[in-house]
N, C-alpha and C positions, 0 to 999 in steps of 0.2 A: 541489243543482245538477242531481241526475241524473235527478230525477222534472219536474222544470221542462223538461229537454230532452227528455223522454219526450212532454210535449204539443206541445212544438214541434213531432214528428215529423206530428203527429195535424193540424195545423193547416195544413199542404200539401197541394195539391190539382192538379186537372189530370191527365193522361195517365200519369201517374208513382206516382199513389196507391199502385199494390200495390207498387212500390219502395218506395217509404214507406215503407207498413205491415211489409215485411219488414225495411225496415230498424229502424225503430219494435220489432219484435219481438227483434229483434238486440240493438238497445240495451237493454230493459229485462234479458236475456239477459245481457247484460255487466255490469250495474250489482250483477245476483244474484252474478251468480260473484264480482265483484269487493267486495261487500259482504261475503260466504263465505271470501276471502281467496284464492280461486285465483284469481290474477293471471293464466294461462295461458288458462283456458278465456275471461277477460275480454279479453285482448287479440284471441285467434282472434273472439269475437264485436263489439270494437270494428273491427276490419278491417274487418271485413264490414260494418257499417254503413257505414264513407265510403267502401267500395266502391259500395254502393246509394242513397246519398246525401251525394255528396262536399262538396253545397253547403250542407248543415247543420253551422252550426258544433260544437254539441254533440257529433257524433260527433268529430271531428278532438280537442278537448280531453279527451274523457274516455280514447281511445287515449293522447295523450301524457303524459295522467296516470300512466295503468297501464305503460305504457312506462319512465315514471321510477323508478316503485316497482319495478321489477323489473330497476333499475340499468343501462338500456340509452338514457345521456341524449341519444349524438349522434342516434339514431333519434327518441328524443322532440322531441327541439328541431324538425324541419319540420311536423312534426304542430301543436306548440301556435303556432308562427309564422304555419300556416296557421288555425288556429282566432282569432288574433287579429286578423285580416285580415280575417275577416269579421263577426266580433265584436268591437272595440276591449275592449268595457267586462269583458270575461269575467275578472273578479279571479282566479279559480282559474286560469285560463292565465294569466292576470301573473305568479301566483305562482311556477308551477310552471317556466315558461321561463325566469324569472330562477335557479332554482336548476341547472336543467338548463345555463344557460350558465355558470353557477359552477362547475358539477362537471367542463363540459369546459375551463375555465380562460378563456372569453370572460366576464373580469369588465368590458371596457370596456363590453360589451351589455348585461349584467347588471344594474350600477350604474346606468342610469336606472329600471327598472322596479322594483328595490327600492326606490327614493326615491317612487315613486309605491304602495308597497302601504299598506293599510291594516292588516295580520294581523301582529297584535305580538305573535304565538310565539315563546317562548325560541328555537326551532330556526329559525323568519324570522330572526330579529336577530341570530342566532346567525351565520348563512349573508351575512347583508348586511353584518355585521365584518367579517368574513371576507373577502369580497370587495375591501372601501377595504383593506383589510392585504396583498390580492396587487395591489392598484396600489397600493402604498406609501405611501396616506394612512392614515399610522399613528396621529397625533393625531384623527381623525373616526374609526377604526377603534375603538382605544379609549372613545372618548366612546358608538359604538353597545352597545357591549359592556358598558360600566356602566350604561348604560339600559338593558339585556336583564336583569342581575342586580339594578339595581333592581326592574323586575317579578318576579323571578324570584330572590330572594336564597337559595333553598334549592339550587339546581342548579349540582353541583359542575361539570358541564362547562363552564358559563358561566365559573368562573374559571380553569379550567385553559385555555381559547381565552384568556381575558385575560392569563394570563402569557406563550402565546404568543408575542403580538402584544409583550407588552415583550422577551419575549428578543428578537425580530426586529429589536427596536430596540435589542438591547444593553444595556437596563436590568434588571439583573443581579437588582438586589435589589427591586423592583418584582415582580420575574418572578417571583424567589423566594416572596414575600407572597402572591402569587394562587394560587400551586400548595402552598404549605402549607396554602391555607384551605380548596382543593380538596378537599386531604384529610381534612380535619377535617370536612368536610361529606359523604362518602364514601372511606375507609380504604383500599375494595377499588376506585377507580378505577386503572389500569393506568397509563394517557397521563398521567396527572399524576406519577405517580412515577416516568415515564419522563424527563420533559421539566424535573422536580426533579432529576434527576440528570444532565441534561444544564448545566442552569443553574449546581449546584455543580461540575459538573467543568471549566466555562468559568471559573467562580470559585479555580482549586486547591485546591476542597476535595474531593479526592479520595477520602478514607474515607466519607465520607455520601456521596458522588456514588455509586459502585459498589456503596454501601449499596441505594442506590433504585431503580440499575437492577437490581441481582440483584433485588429486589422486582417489578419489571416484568416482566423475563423471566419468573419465576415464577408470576405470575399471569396472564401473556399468553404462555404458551411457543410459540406459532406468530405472533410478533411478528417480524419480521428486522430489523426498524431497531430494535428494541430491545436484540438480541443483536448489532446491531453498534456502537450505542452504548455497551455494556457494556463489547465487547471495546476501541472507543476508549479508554475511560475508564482501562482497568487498563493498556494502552499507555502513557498518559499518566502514570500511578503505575508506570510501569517494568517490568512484568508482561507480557512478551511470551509468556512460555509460556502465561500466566495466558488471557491475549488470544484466542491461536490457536482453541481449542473455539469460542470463540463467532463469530469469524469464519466460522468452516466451518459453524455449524451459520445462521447469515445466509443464506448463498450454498445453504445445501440449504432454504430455505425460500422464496427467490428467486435463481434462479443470475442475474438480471439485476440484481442489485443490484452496479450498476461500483464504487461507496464500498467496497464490501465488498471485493469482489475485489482492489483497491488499496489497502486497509488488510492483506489476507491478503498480497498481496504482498513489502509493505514489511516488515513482522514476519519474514516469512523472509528477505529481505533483510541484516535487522539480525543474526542470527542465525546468518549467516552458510551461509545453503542459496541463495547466489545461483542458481543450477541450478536450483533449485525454484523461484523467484518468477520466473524468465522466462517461464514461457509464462501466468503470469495478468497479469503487467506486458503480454503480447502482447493477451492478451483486452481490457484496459481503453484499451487503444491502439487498439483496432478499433473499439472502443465510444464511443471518444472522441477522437478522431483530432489534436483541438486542445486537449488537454492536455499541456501545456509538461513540467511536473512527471513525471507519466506518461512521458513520452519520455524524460526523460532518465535517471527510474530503469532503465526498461528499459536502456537505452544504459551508464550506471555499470554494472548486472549481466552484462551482456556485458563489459565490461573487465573485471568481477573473475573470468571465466572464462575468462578468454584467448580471446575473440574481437572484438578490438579494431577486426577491422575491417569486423564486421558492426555496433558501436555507431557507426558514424559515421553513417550515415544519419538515425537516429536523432537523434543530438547537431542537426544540421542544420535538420531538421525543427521541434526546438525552438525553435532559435534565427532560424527564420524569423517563429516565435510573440513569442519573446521576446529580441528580436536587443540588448538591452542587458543581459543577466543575467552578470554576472562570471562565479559557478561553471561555468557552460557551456560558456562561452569558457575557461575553464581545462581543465575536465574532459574538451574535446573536443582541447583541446592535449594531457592525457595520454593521450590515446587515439592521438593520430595518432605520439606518442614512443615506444607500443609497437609502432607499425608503422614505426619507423624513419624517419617521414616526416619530416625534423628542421626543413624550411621550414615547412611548413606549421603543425610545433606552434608555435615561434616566432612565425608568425604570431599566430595565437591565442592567446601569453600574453601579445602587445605589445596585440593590442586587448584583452583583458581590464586590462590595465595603465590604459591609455586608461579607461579606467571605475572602475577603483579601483589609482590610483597607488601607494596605500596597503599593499598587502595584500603581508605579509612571503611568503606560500604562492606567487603569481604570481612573485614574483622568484626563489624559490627555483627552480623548476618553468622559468623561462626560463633559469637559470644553468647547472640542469643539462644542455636541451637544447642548450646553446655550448659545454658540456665535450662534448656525444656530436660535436658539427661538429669539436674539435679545437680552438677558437674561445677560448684559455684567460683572456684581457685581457678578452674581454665574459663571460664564466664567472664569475671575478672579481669583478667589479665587481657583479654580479648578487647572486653569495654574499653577496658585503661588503652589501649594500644588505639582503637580504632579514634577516640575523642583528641589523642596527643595530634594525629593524622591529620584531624580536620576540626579545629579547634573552634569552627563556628556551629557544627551538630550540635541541634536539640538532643537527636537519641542517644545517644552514648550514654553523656551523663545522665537522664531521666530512666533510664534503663539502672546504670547502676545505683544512683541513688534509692529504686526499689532494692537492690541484693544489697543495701552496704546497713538498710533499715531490717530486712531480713536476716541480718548478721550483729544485728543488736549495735550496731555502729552508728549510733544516730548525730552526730555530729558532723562523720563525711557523707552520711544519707541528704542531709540537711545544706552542704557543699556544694553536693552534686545536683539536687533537685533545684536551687535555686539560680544554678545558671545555668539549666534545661526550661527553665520556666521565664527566665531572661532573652532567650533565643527564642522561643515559644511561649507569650505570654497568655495566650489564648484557649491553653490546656488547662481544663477546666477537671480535667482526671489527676492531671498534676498539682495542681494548687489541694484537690481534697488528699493527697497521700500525704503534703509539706505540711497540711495541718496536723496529722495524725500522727507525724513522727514529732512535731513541736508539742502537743499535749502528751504521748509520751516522756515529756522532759520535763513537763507539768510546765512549759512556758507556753499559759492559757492566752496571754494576749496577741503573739506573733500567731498562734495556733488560731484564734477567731478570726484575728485579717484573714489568714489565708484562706479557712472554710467560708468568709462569705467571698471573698473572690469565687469560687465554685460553686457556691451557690447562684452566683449570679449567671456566669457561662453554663452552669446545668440545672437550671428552674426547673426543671421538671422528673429530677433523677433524687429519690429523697435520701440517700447516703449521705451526703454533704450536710442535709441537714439536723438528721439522727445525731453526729458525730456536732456539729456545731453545738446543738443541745445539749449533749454533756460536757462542752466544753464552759460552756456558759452556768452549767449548772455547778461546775467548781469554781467559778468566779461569783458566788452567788447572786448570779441575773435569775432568778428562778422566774419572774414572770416571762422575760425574754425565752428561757430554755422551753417552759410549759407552750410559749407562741411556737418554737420552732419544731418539737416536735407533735403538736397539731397538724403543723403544714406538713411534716414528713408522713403522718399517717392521710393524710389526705391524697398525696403525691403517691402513697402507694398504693390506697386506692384506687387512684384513677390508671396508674401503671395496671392493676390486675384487671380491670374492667376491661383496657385496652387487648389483654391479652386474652382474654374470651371474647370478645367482638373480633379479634382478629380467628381464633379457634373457630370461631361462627361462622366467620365470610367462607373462608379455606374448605369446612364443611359444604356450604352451600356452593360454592365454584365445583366442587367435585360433584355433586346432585346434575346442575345446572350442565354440567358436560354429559353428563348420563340420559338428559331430558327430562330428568325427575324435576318439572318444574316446582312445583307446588311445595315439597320436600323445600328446596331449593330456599322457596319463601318464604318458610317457617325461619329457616336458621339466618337469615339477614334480617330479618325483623330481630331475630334473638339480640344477634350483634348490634342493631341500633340500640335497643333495652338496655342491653349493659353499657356500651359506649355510643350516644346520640353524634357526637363529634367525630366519629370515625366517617372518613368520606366514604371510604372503598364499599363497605355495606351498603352508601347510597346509593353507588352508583352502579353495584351489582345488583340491586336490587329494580333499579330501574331495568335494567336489562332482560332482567326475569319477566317483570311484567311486561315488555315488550311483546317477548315471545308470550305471552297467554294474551296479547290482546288489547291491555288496559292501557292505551298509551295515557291518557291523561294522570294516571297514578303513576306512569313510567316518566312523564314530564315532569313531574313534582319530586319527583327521587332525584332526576336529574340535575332539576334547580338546587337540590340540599346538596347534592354535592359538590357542586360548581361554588355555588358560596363556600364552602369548606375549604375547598381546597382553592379560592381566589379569594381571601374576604377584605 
């Protein structure tokens, strides 16, 4: 094409010849480099030619040519739009502006010019499937695609594009078929055993899914969607630790990858570092501003760290997106319940209700917000509605059996709490209320089971034992009642000490951020004094002394608290 255009230049005439000729010189100039393979010196000398001759189509086509090979399609496309303006018939600029608008995603412009090429290259048929597949003529996409492999039945990429196109359509085992044969026709392709292991993992077959993409990453390790399909995959097999590595190492190979960030997020989320996944749930919320889901994780993560009422906006914003979403409307009700805001939750678990009447969680969550109003008859009725719902809930019943004790009802208090305590045998808060409404009844025997059960799950809370004490003490055990409340004035003891060692540290953390070292030391020694078992004193304390110096006094802080808190 490019010696043809070389005469063209030669065949103009008039005032302009030695532009021509200079440009005529340019292009053969470019056609070398570009034959040579330096696309750089090719393009500097196609410039210059429809600088010197803007109205010869040759040069405009052979620039958008070199343009494209050198991955810079939006530039190419005016280039070869203007070579085709003045040339219709120039196939190679057909060819090449149809792929340049494929690659910047104008497949609607694309798609007539591939229907008119004549150049049946694996990689033409390849790029014109492709195209009917991103306007979702999936049945024509297909049908190009197995005429591409028909000419071309050795070329694994042609089938791994052909399972593609059936994942996209959800045809699971189709997709599957294309991308095994992929491999069998080449072992060491990447994308097929990426997009094989995307296919099984949409399948639950999880062991070959993470199979194939550990094989992908491995042989594509600067892949990021493949390290974050991997990491999906082992999420999806329950492997969040497993997950984490390959999310981060996604985001360190594109930190704009938002999937990634939002998958890295949620894993800590699960994981329970709510602290940690807010500020990338922040990133993918900037990134994506009309993601429903995204907002509301962010929003839950701020209520799991007690900032309840910086996740309202948030909630809001979703539900402007997605203003019929039950969980939303619920999750934004428990957000506004830890702000105390008792209308407003109520609000929101009546419209969630409205949307699913059904859901034992909303009744629950609406009962409890008419127990905080004081509200005990719609409380109530709420409980009762939410436990009939979901007949295997602890809360319901354990909740009402406090209002049914509250209401001097001790009989269905006593109903209810013991099969919330049947479901949850391990409420150590509940076994001490089942006692207290049983010696309310003056039945001291059922009332001692159940406060040493709570004594036992709460060793170290002395309510249980105060309350067993007088139980005991009207069953006349008085040496018994005199042992237990012993251990209960002991157990408060140690609770108050705990809470000046802790008063202590918190002072000295706030010195210790100041520089006030010294300050800083007084009050963690305080805190050891009153509680020697408190690790955090030790280990802040070690810290201090660091910073002044003393490491060997900072080694010896460090060992008290490592035993403490490992013994």
């Amino acid at each position: 094409m490019w010696l043809a255009a070389a005469a063209a230049f030669g065949q103009q005439g008039g005032a302009s010849n030695t532009r021509l000729q200079q440009a005529d010189a340019a292009f053969k100039a470019g056609y070398a480099a570009a034959s040579g393979g330096d696309l750089a010196s090719a393009r500097q000398h196609f410039q210059r030619v429809v600088q010197l001759a803007p109205q010869v189509e040759e040069g405009h086509s052979a620039l958008g040519a070199v343009l494209y090979q050198l991955g810079e399609y939006k530039s190419a496309i005016p280039e070869l739009e203007k070579a085709l303006s003045l040339k219709t018939a120039d196939q190679s600029a057909q060819e090449n502006l149809a792929l340049a608008y494929a690659q910047t995603g104008a497949y609607n412009k694309a798609l007539p010019l591939f229907e008119t090429m004549q150049n049946s290259s694996a990689d033409m048929l390849a790029a014109y499937a492709r195209a009917l597949a991103a306007t979702q003529q999936l049945p024509a996409a297909i049908q190009k695609t197995q005429a591409a492999i028909a000419a071309y039945p050795q070329n694994a990429s042609l089938y791994d594009q052909l399972g593609s196109i059936y994942a996209q359509n959800q045809n699971w085992p189709e997709a599957q078929n294309a991308f095994e044969h992929a491999l069998q026709i080449d072992p060491q392709l990447a994308s097929a055993h990426m997009h094989l292991g995307v296919v099984l993992s949409n399948q639950q077959q999880m062991a070959p899914a993470i199979q194939e993409l550990t094989t992908a990453t491995q042989m594509a390790p600067h892949n990021a969607i493949a390290q974050l399909e991997l990491g999906k995959a082992l999420v999806a097999a329950n492997q969040d630790n497993a997950a984490m590595p390959h999310f981060q190492q996604a985001l360190a190979l594109d930190a704009s990858l938002t999937e990634a960030t939002n998958q890295y997020a949620m894993a800590l989320q699960r994981q329970g570092k709510e602290q940690e996944s807010i500020p990338f749930f922040e990133k993918v919320v900037a990134a994506e501003p009309h993601n429903a889901e995204a907002l509301t994780n962010l929003a839950l993560a701020l209520v799991q760290t007690g900032k309840a009422k910086e996740s309202i906006p948030y909630y809001q914003r979703a539900l402007a997106i997605t203003p019929n979403d039950t969980t939303t409307h619920q999750d934004l009700g428990v957000a506004y319940l830890q702000q105390s805001d008792l209308d407003d939750a109520i609000r929101e678990f009546h419209t969630g209700l409205t949307l699913s009447p059904d859901s034992p969680q909303l009744h629950y969550n609406l009962g409890l917000a008419f127990k905080l109003k004081d509200d005990l008859p719609h409380a109530i009725t709420e409980l009762e509605t939410a436990a009939k719902l979901d007949p295997t809930a602890p809360d319901p019943p354990y909740t009402l059996g406090i209002l049914y004790m509250q209401q001097g009802r001790f009989n269905e208090a006593i109903a209810q709490l013991r099969t919330a305590l049947e479901r949850r045998p391990a409420n150590g808060d509940g076994w001490a209320i089942l006692g207290s409404v049983y010696k309310q009844q003056s039945d001291y025997d059922a009332a001692a089971a159940a406060l040493r059960k709570a004594t036992t799950l709460l060793p170290n809370q002395p309510g249980p034992h105060i309350t067993l004490a007088s139980v005991l003490q009207e069953q006349g055990k008085k040496e018994e009642a005199a042992a237990e409340r012993k251990l209960a004035a002991e157990l408060t003891r140690v609770a108050v000490n705990r809470q000046r060692a802790t008063f202590a540290t918190n002072t000295g953390n706030a010195l210790l951020q100041k520089g006030q070292i010294a300050d800083a030391i007084n009050h963690y020694q305080e805190a050891i004094s009153s509680d020697p078992t408190y690790a955090d004193a030790h280990l802040q304390l070690a810290a201090a002394y660091t910073r002044m110096g003393r490491t060997s006094d900072a080694a010896a802080e460090q060992q008290k608290a490592d035993a403490l808190r490992h013994p």
